[in-house]
C-alpha positions as CSV (number, residue, x, y, z in Angstrom):
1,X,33.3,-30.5,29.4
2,X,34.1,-27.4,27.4
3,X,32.3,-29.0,24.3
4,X,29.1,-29.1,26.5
5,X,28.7,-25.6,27.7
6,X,25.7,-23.6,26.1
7,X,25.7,-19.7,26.1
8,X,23.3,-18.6,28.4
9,X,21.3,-16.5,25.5
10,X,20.9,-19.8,23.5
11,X,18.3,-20.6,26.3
12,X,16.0,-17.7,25.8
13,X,12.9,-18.3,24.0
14,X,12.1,-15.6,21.0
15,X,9.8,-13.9,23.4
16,X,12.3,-13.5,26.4
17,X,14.5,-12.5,23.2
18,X,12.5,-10.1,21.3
19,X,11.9,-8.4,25.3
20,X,15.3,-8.1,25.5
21,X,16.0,-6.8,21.8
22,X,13.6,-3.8,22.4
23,X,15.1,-2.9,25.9
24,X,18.5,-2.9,23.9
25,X,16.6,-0.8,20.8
26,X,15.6,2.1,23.9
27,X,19.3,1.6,25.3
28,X,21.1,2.3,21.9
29,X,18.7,4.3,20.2
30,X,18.3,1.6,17.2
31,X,16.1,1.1,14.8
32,X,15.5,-2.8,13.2
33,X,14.8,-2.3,9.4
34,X,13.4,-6.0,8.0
35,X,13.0,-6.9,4.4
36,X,9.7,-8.9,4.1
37,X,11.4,-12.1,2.9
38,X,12.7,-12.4,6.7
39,X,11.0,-15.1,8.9
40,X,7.9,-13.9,10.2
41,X,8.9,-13.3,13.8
42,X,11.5,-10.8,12.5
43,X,8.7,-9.3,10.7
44,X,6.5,-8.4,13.7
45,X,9.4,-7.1,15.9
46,X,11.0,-4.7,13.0
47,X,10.3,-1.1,13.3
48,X,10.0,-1.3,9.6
49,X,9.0,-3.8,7.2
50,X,9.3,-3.4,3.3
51,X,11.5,-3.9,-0.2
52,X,14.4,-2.5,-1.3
53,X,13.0,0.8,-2.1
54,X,11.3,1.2,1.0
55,X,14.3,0.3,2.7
56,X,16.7,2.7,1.3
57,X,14.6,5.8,2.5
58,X,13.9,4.8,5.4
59,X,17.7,4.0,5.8
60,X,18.0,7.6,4.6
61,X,16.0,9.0,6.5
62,X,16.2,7.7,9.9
63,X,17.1,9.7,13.1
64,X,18.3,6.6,15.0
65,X,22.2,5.6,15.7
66,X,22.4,2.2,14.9
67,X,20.4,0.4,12.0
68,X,19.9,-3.7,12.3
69,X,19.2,-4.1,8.9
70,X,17.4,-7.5,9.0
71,X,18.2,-8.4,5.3
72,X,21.0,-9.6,3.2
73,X,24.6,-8.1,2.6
74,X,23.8,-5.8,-0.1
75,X,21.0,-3.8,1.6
76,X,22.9,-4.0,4.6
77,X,25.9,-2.3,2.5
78,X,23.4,0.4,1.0
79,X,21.8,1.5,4.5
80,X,25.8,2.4,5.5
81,X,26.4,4.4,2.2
82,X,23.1,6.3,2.8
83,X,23.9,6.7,6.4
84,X,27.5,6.9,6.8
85,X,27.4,8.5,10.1
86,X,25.5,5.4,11.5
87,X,26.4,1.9,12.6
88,X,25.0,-0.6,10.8
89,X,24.3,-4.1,11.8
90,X,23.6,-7.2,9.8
91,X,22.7,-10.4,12.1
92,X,24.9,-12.5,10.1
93,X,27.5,-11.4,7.6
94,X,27.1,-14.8,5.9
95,X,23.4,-13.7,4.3
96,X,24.6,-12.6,0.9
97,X,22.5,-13.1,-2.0
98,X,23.0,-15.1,-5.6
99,X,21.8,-12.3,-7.9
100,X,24.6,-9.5,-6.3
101,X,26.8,-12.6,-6.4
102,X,26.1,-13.3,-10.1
103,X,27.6,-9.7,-11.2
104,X,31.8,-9.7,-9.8
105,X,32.9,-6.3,-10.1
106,X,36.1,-6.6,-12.1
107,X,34.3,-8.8,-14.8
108,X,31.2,-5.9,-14.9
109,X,33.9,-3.2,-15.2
110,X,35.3,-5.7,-18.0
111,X,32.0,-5.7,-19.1
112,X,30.9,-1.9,-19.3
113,X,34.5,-1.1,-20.9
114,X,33.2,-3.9,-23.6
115,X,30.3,-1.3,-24.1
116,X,31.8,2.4,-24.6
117,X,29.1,5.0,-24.5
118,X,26.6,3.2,-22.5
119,X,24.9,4.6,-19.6
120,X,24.7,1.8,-16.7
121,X,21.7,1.3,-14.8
122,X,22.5,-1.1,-11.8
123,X,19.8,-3.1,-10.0
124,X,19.9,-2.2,-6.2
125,X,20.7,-6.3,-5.5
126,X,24.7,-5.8,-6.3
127,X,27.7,-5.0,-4.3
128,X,29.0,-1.6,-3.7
129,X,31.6,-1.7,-6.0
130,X,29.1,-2.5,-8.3
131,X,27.4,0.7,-7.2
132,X,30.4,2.8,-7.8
133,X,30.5,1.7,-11.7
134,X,26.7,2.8,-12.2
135,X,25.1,5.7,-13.2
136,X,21.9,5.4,-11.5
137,X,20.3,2.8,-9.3
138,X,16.8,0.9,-9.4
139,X,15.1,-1.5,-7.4
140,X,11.9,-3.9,-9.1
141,X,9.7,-0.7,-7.5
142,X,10.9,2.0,-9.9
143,X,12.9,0.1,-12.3
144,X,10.6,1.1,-15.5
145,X,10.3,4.9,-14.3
146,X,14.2,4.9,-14.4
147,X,14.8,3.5,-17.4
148,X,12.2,6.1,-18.7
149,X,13.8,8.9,-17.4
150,X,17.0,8.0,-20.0
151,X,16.0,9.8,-23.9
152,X,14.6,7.0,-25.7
153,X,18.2,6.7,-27.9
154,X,20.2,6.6,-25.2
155,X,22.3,3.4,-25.0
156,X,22.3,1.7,-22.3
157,X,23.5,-1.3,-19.9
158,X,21.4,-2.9,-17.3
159,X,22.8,-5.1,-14.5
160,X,22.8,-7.3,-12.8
161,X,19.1,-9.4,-13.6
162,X,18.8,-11.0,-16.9
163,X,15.3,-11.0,-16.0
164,X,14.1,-8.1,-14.9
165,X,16.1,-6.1,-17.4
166,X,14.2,-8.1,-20.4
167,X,11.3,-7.4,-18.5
168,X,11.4,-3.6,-18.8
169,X,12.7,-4.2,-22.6
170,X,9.7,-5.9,-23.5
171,X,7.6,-3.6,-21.9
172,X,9.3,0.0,-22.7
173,X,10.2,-1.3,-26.5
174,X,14.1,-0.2,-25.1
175,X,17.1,-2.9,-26.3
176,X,18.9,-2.5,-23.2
177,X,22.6,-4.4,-23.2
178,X,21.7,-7.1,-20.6
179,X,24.2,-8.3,-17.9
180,X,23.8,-12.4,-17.3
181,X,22.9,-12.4,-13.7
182,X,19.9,-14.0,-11.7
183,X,18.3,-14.7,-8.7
184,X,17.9,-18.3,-7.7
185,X,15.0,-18.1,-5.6
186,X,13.0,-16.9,-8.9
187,X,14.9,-18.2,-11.6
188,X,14.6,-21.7,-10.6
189,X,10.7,-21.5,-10.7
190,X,9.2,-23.9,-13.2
191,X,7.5,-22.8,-15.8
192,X,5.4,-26.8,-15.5
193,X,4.9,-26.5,-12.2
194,X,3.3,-22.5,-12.4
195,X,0.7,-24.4,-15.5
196,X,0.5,-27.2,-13.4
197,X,-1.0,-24.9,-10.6
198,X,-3.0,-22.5,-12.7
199,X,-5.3,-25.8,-14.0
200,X,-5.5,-26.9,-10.8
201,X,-6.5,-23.5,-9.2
202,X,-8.5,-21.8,-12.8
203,X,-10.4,-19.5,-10.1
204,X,-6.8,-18.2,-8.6
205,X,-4.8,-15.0,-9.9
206,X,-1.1,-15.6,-10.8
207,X,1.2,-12.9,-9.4
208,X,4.7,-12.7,-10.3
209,X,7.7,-10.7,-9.4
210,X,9.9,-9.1,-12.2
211,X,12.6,-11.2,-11.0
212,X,10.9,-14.4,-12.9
213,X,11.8,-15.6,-16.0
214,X,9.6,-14.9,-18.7
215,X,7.5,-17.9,-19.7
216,X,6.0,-17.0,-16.2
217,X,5.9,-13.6,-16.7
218,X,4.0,-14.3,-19.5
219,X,1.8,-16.4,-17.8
220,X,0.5,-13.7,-15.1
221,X,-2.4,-12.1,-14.0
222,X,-0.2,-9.6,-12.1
223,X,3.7,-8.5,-12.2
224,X,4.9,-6.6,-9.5
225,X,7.8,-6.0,-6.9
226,X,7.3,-7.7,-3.8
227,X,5.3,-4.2,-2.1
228,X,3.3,-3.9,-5.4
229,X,2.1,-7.6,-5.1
230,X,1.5,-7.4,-1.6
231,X,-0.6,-3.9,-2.4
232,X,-2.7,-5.9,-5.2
233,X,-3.4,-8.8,-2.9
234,X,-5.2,-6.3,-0.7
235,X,-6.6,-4.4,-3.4
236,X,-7.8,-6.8,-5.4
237,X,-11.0,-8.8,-5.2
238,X,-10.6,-12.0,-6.2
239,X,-9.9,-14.9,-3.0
240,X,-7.2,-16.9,-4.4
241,X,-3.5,-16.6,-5.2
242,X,-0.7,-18.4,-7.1
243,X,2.2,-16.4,-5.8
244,X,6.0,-16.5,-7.6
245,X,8.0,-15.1,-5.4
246,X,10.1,-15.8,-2.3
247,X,7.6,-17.0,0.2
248,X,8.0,-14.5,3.2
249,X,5.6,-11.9,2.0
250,X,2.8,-14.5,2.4
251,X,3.0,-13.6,6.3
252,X,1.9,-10.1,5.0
253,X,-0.3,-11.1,2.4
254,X,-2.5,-13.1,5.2
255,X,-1.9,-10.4,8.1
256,X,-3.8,-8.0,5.8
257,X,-6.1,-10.5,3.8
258,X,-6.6,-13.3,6.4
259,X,-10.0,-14.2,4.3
260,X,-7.7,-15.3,1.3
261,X,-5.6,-17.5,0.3
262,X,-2.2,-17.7,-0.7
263,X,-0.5,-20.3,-2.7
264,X,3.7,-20.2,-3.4
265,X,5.1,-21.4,-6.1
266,X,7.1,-24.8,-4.8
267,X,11.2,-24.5,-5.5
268,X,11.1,-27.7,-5.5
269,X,9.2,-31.5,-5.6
270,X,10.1,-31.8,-2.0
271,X,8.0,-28.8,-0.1
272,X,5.4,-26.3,-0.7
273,X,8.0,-23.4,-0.3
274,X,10.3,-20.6,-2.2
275,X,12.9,-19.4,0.4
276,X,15.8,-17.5,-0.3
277,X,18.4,-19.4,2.4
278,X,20.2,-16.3,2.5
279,X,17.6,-14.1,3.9
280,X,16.6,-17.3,6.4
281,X,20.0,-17.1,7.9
282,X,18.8,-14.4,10.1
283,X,17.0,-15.5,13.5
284,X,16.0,-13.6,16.7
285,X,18.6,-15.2,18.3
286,X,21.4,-13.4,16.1
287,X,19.1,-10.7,15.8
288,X,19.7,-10.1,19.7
289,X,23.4,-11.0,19.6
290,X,24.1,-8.7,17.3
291,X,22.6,-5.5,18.5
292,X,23.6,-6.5,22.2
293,X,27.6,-7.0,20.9
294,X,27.1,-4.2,18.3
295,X,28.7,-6.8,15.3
296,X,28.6,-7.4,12.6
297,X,28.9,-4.1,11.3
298,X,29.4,-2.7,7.8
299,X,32.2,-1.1,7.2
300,X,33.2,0.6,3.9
301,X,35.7,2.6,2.5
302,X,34.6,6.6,2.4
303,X,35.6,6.9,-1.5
304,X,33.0,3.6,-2.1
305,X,30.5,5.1,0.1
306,X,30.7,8.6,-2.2
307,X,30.7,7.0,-5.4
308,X,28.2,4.1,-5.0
309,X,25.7,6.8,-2.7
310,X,25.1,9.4,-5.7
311,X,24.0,6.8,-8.3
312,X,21.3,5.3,-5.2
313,X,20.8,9.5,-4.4
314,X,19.7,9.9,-8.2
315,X,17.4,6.7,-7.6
316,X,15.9,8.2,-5.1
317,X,15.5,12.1,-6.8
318,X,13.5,10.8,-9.6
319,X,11.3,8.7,-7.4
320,X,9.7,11.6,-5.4
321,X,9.6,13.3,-8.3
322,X,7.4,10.6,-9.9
323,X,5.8,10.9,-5.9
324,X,6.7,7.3,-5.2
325,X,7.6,8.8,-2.1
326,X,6.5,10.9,0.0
């Protein structure tokens, strides 16, 4: 009989859950942070919804004692080195991600020692340790501004997407040392599939994030993080997308443009979808679990959390001085 028995919280509908999850938040004095590739229930319930940039102030910048970071490992892991004082939560310690994956930290030291003199600009998607190596952080938001606030002949190293950094080459004229990392969820979008869909749909925008490769990049109306594409969805005046990114932030796009429509660029043949399994790993049922049981929680050592916070701190600095934020 003990393979039969069901926890008691497995029989809770989301709504009894989500109930439950914000008597908890008044309890513990928690604040949810969600990233907006999270399933759309997750969504509605955060306190917050946003990228990575958003996400690190309001990680900094939170009052609250515990922060259910709604996400994946990494921006679970920079919430704790801009709070250190809090407890931070991830529903499931399993939700990693392939593009922090893609850079190991011993072969990226390996790989900056290969490069002597270069500054290293690290994309916010890597580990901590990863952190610790860099010189200043970026996120698909501010990426360009950062790499602009370098002299124009300073030499430097970008990590960890191939992508993105040869993104903000082309567009800066900079020949930044690029580390071979990528994200699945966009680098596996195919470049017949996004022409396949623009002569199908001629009256429909493309919009890409930096993340994609560059045939596609080429290929767009629009290239933007994930808060600059939603921003240009509302914005913008034409009624039709092509959209190659993960597909969670089409629950925004249609929550703030119900009138328009929204179409993701497939990963596959076999569905109409681009999800990153990693961020789908989280559910309002672990969600619950995890801020009822206070774990998973990140943990760090204090000398990772010191070196890896000032290069995110110096991200941050020349943001609001470019008033990104406010």
């Amino acid at each position: 009989m003990g393979d039969l028995k069901i926890s008691r919280t497995e029989l809770h509908s989301d709504a009894e859950l989500i109930l439950k999850i914000k008597e908890l938040q008044k309890e513990k004095d928690a604040i949810i942070l969600a990233h907006y590739y999270q399933v759309p229930e997750i969504q509605e319930l955060a306190d917050f919804v946003g990228d990575s940039l958003q996400l690190s102030q309001q990680a900094a910048d939170t009052k609250a004692k515990i922060i259910v970071f709604a996400g994946v490992h990494f921006m679970a892991e920079t919430a704790k080195i801009l709070s250190p004082d809090k407890k931070v939560l991830l529903p499931d310690m399993n939700a990693g991600c392939s593009l922090a994956d893609s850079c190991p930290p011993e072969a990226f030291r390996g790989f900056i020692n290969a490069h002597p003199g270069h500054k290293v600009i690290s994309y916010i998607n890597c580990s901590a340790a990863v952190k610790t190596m860099s010189d200043v952080i970026c996120t698909s938001s501010n990426a360009k501004m950062i790499v602009d606030s370098f002299p124009r002949d300073e030499k430097l190293i970008f990590a960890p997407d191939k992508n993105l950094g040869a993104y903000i080459n082309n567009i800066t004229g900079r020949n930044m040392v690029l580390w071979d990392g990528s994200c699945h969820v966009h680098n596996q979008l195919s470049d017949e599939k996004v022409i396949q869909l623009k002569i199908e749909n001629p009256d429909a925008k493309l919009i890409a994030h930096p993340e994609c490769r560059g045939p596609i990049l080429a290929l767009a109306d629009f290239i933007g993080s994930t808060a600059a594409l939603l921003e240009f969805t509302k914005k913008d005046h034409n009624k039709r997308y092509i959209v190659a990114t993960e597909g969670g932030i089409i629950h925004q796009m249609k929550k703030y443009s119900p009138e328009k429509e929204f179409i993701v660029v497939p990963a596959d043949e076999t569905c109409s979808c681009n999800d990153c399994p990693y961020m789908k790993m989280n559910t309002v049922q672990k969600l619950y679990e995890c801020l009822k049981n206070e774990t998973p929680e990140i943990t760090l050592e204090p000398h990772v959390i010191d070196k890896s916070r000032r290069p995110i701190l110096r991200m941050l600095e020349i943001s609001r001085a470019a008033n990104l934020i406010k």
